[in-house]
C-alpha positions in Angstrom: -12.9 -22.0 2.3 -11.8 -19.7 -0.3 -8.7 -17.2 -0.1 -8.6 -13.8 -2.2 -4.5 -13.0 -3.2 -3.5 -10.6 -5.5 0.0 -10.8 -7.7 2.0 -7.7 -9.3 3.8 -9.0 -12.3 5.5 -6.7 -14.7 4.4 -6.8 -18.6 7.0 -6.6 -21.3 5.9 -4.0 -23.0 6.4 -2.8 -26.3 5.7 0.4 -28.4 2.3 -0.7 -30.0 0.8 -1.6 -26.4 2.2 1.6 -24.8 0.0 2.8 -27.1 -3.0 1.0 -26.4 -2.4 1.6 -22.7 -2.7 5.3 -22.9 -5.8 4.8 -24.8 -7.6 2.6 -22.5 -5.9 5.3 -19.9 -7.8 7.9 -21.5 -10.5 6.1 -21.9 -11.0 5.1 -18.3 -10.5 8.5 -17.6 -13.0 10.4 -19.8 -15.4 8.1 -18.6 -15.3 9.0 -14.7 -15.1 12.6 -15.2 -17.8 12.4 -17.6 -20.2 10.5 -15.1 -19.1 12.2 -11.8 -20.0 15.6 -13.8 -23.0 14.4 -14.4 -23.3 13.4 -10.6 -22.5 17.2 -9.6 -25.1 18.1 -12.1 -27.4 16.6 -10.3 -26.3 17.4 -7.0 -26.3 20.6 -7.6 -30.4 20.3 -8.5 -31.0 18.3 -5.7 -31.9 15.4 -7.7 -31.6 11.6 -7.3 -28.1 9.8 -8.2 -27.8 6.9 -9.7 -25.0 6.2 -11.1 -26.0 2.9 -13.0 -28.9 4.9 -14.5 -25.9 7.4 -16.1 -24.0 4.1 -16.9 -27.4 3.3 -19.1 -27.2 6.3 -20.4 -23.4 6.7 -21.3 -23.7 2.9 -23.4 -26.6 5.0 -25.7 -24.8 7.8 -27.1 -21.5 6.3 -26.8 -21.3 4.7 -30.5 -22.4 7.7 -31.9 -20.6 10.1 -29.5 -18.0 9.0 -28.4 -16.6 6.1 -31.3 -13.3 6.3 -29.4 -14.0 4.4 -26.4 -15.0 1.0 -28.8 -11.1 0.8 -29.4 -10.7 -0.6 -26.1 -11.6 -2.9 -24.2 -15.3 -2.6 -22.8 -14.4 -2.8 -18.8 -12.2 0.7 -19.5 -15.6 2.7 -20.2 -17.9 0.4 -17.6 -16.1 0.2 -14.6 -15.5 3.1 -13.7 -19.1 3.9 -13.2 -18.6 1.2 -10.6 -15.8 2.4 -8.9 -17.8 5.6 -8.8 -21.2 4.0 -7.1 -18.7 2.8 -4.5 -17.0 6.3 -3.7 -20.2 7.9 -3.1 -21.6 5.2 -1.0 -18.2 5.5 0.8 -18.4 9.1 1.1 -22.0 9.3 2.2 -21.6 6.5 4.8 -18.5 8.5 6.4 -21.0 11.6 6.6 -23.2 9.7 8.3 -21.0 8.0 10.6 -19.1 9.4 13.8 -16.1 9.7 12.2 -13.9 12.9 12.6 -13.6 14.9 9.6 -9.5 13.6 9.1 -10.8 10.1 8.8 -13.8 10.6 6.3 -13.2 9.9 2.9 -13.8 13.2 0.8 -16.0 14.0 -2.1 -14.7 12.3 -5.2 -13.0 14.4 -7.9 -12.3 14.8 -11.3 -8.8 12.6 -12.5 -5.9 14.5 -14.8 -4.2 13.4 -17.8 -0.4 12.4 -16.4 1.8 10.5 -18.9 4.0 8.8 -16.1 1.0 6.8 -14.7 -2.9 5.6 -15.5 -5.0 2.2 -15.1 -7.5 0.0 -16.3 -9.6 -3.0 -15.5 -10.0 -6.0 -16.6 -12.7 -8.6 -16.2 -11.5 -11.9 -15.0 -14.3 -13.3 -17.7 -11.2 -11.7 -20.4 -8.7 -12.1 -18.8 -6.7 -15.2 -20.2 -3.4 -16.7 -18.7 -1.7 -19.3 -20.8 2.1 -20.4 -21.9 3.0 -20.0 -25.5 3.1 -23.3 -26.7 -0.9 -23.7 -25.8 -1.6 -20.4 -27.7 -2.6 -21.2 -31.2 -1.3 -18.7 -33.2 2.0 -19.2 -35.8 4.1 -16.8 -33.9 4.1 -18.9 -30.6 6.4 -21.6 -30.8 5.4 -25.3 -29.3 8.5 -25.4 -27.2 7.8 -21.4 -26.1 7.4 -22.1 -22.2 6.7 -18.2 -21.4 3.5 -17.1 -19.4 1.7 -14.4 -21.4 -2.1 -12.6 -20.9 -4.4 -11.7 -23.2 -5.7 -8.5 -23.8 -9.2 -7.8 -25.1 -9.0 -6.0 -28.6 -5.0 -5.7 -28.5 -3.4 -9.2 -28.1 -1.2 -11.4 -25.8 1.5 -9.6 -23.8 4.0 -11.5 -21.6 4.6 -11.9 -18.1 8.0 -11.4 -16.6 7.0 -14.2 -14.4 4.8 -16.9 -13.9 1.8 -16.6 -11.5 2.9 -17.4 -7.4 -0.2 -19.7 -7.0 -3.3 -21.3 -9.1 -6.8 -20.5 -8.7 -9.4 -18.1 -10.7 -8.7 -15.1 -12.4 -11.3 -12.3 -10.7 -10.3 -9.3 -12.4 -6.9 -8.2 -13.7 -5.8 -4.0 -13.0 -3.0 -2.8 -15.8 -1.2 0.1 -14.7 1.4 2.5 -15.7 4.5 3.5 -13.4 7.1 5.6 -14.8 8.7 3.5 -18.1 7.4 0.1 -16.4 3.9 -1.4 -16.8 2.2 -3.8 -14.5 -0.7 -6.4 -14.2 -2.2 -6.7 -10.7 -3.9 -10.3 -10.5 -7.0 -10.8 -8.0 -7.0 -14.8 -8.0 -9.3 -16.7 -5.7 -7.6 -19.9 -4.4 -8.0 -22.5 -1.9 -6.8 -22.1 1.6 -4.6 -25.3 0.5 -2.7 -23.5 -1.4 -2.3 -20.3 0.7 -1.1 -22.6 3.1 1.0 -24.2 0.3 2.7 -21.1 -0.7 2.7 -19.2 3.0 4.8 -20.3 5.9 2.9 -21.9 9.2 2.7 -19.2 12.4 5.5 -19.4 14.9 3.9 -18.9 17.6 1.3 -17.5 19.9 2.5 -14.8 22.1 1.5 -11.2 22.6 2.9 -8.0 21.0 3.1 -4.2 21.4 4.4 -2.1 18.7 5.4 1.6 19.1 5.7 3.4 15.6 9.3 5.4 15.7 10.9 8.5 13.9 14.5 7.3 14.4 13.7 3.8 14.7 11.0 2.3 11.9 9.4 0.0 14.7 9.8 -0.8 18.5 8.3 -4.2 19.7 7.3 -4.9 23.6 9.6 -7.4 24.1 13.0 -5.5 23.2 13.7 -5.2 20.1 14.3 -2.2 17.6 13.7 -2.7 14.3 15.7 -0.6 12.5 14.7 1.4 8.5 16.8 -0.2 5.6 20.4 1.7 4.9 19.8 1.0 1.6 16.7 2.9 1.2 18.7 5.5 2.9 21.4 5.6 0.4 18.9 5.3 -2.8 17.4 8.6 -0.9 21.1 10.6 -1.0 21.8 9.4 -4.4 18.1 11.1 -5.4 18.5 14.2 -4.0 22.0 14.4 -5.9 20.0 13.7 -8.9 17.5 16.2 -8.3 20.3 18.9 -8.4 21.1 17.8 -11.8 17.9 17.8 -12.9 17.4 21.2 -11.9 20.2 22.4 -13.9 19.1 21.4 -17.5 17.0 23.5 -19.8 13.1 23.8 -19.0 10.9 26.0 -18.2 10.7 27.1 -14.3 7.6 29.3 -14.6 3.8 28.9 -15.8 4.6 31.2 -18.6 7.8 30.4 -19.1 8.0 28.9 -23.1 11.7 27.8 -22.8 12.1 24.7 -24.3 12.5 21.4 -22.6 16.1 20.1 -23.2 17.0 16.4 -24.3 19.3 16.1 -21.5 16.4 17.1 -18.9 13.9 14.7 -20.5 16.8 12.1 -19.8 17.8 13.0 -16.4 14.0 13.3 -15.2 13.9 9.7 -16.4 16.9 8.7 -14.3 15.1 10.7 -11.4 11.9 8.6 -11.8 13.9 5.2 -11.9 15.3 6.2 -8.9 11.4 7.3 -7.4 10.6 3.8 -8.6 13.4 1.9 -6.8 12.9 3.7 -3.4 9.1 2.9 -3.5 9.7 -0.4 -4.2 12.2 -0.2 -1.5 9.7 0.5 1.2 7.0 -1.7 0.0 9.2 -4.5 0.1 10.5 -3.8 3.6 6.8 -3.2 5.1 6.1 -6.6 3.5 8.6 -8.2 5.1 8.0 -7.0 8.2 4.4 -7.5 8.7 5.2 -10.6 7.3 7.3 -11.5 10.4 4.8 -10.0 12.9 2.3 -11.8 11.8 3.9 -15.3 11.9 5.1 -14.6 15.1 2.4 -13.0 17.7 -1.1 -13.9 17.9 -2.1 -10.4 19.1 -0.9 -7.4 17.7 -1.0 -4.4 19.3 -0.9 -0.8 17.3 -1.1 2.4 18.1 -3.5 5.3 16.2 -1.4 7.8 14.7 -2.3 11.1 13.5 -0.6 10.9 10.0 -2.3 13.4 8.6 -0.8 15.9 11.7 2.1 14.7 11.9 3.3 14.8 8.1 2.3 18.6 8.5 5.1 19.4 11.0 8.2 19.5 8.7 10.4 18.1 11.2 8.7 14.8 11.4 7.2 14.9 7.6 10.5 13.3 6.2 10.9 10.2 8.9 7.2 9.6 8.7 7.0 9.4 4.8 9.8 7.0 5.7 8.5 4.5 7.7 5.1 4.7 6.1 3.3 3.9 9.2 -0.3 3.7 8.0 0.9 1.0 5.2 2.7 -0.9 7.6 -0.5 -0.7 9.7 -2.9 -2.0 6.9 -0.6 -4.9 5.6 -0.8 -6.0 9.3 -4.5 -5.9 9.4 -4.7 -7.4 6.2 -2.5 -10.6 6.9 -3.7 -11.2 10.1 -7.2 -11.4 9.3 -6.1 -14.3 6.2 -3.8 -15.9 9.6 -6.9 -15.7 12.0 -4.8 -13.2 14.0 -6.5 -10.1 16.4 -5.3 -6.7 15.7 -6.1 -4.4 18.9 -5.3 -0.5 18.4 -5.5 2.3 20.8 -7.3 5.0 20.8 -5.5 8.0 19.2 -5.7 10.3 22.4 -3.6 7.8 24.3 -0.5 8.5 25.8 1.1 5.4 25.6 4.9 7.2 25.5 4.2 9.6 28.5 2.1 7.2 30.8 4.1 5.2 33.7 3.6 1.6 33.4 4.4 1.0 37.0 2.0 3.8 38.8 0.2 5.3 35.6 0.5 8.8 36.5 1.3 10.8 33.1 4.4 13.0 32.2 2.8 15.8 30.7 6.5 17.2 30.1 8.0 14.2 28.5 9.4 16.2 24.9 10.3 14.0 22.1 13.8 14.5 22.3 13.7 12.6 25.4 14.7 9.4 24.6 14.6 7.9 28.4 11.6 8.0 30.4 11.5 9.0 33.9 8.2 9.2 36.2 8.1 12.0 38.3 6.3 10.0 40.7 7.9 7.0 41.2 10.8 7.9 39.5 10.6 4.2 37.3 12.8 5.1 34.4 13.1 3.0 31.3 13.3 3.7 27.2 10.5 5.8 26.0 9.9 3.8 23.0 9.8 0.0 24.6 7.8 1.7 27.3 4.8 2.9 25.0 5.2 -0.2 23.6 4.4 -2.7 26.5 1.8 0.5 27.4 0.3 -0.7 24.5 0.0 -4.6 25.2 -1.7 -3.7 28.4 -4.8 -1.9 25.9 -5.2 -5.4 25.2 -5.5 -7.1 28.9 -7.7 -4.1 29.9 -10.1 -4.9 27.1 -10.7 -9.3 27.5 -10.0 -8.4 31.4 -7.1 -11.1 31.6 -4.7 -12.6 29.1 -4.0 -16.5 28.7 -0.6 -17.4 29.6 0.3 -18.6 26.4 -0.1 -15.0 24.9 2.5 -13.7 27.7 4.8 -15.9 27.9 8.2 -14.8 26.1 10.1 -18.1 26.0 14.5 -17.6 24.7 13.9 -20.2 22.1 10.7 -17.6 20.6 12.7 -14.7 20.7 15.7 -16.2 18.7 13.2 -17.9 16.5 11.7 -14.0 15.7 15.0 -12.6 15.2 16.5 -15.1 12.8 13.6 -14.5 11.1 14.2 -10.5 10.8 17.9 -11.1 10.3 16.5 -13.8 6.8 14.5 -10.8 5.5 16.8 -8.5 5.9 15.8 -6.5 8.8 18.2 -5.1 11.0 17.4 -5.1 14.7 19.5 -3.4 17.6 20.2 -6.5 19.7 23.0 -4.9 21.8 21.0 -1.5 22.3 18.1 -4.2 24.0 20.6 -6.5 25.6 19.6 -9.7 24.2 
């Protein structure tokens, strides 16, 4: 059996391949917007798309044409017409479906030159990995050990680290992120190797997991898991920087032709460094975290938010931008399927915070600032969040009908196990607040 990973590694980039990256860029670019105008064209008439047929058409005239997009590799001009085919098939399948009209994918739509950001793809049949001293070329030394790829029509460019795990090449993506430019590996490896380079699962217990606003995640047997205080401090030192920004020279209106100062072009690079840091930030905690899940429970069991709503109340827009639930939710998903884990989530109209997991009758009044939940029934009280959380493990029982016992059993020696674990990736968890 074969396992798909992908690898981020940052290029070392200099001038003369900036260059050639905001080519290919463009490149990629021009070619999307010119296809998926061609698409509305025909839309418009009622005709038949095909977007391979335009594809056809685009590799005619484009010698002639368009000489331009020969100065780049061949995949920035060709697949974008694929990634196209596969937007409208996505878009016309969501139309078909039941789903509501917040979880269809929308129409696709023409892409804008930005100088901060762009990508391009690369074949995995060009796409070369190799160490210096087994490229044959007079600049490489034989005793260079450094990991560089190869670039159709540009050259080699090196790695700032070596590739995590062997395998095959499928297709490489080069993108652009502020200052910093990346190449995003797909390799196809053995699932020897993925067990080589990924630690065993823990153990096989049961899980619910209540998204929070003050906390970043709330687990069904306790424990808090609280949001990084560094990402919090990154986030204070931004918006001090964003002052500053707004105090040098530029133009503040459309019309406005006041020129763009030195000292703003160099604090908006300090700003994005700092964008840079706090998105890595986040990504690196979400990792970590479904990471730990993962290992740990066998079933997993999620709520469905309403992102979409919630980031429209301004209240909540900030914490939820925070925690990134939906992320967090599709790295779960993700792992578990490569761990052979099940993934159950609740339907969205669920009240899993407001329903009384002794008698089930519903709070309609419950507010969010209530942070203790009380039945006005039965008058069972206990903490809103680890409530909707162990509300949320019962989805699961309700579905098969009945649990193993292995799934609920919540031995000391698991729990400790699970926390160490948090404690390793830097997670911080509110132990006293759970009493454990």
């Amino acid at each position: 059996m074969t396992v798909t990973l992908s690898h981020k590694i940052e290029l070392k980039a200099n001038n003369k391949f900036k260059t050639y990256c905001r080519k290919a860029f463009g490149v990629s670019r021009f070619t999307w917007n010119w296809a998926l105008e061609r698409v509305n064209d025909k839309r418009e008439r009622k005709e038949k798309i095909d977007v391979l047929e335009l594809k056809k058409e685009f590799n005619h005239i484009k010698r002639r044409q368009y000489p331009f997009v020969m100065e780049v590799t061949k995949y920035a001009s060709q697949q974008p017409f694929i990634f196209l085919k596969r937007a409208l098939s996505q878009f016309f399948d969501d139309l078909k479906s039941d789903k509501s009209s917040s979880k269809r994918k929308g129409f696709p739509v023409f892409k804008k030159k930005r100088y901060s950001s762009g990508s391009f793809y690369i074949g995995g049949d060009l796409a070369v990995v190799k160490k210096g001293s087994e490229i044959k070329d007079k600049r490489f030394e034989a005793s260079d050990d450094k990991t560089y790829l190869y670039i159709p029509k540009f050259g080699w460019v090196m790695l700032r680290e070596e590739i995590r795990f062997p395998g095959k090449i499928n297709s490489v993506t080069i993108s652009q992120d502020g200052d910093k430019f990346f190449a995003s590996f797909s390799i196809e490896t053995s699932e020897i190797v993925y067990e080589g380079t990924h630690k065993e699962n823990a153990q096989e217990a049961l899980c619910g997991c209540d998204w929070g606003v003050k906390d970043l995640l709330t687990l069904s047997n306790g424990i808090k898991i609280k949001g990084s205080k560094h990402l919090k401090r990154r986030q204070r030192q931004l918006a001090r920087q964003q002052k500053t920004l707004a105090k040098k020279q530029h133009p503040r209106t459309k019309g406005d032709k006041t020129p763009t100062s030195k000292n703003y072009i160099k604090q908006s690079r300090k700003v994005g460094k700092l964008y840079r840091r706090i998105k890595a930030q986040r990504l690196d905690e979400n990792e970590k975290l479904s990471t730990v899940l993962v290992r740990h429970f066998r079933v997993i069991c999620l709520e469905t938010l309403n992102a979409k709503g919630m980031m429209s109340n301004h209240r909540l827009a900030k914490a939820v931008a925070d925690n990134s639930p939906y992320a967090l939710k599709e790295m779960i998903k993700r792992k578990s399927s490569l761990r052979e884990r099940t993934v159950v989530e609740a339907d969205q109209f669920y009240a899993s915070s407001k329903t009384c997991r002794r008698c089930g009758e519903v709070n309609k009044d419950l507010k969010l600032s209530d942070r203790i939940f009380v039945c006005p029934k039965c008058g069972f009280t206990e903490d809103r969040d680890v409530q909707a959380a162990k509300n949320l493990t019962e989805v699961y029982i309700n579905r098969v009908g009945l649990a193993s016992p292995e799934l609920l059993k919540l031995k000391p020696v698991d729990l400790t196990a699970l926390l160490d674990d948090l404690a390793i990736n830097g997670l911080a968890t509110s132990r006293v607040e759970a009493g454990i």
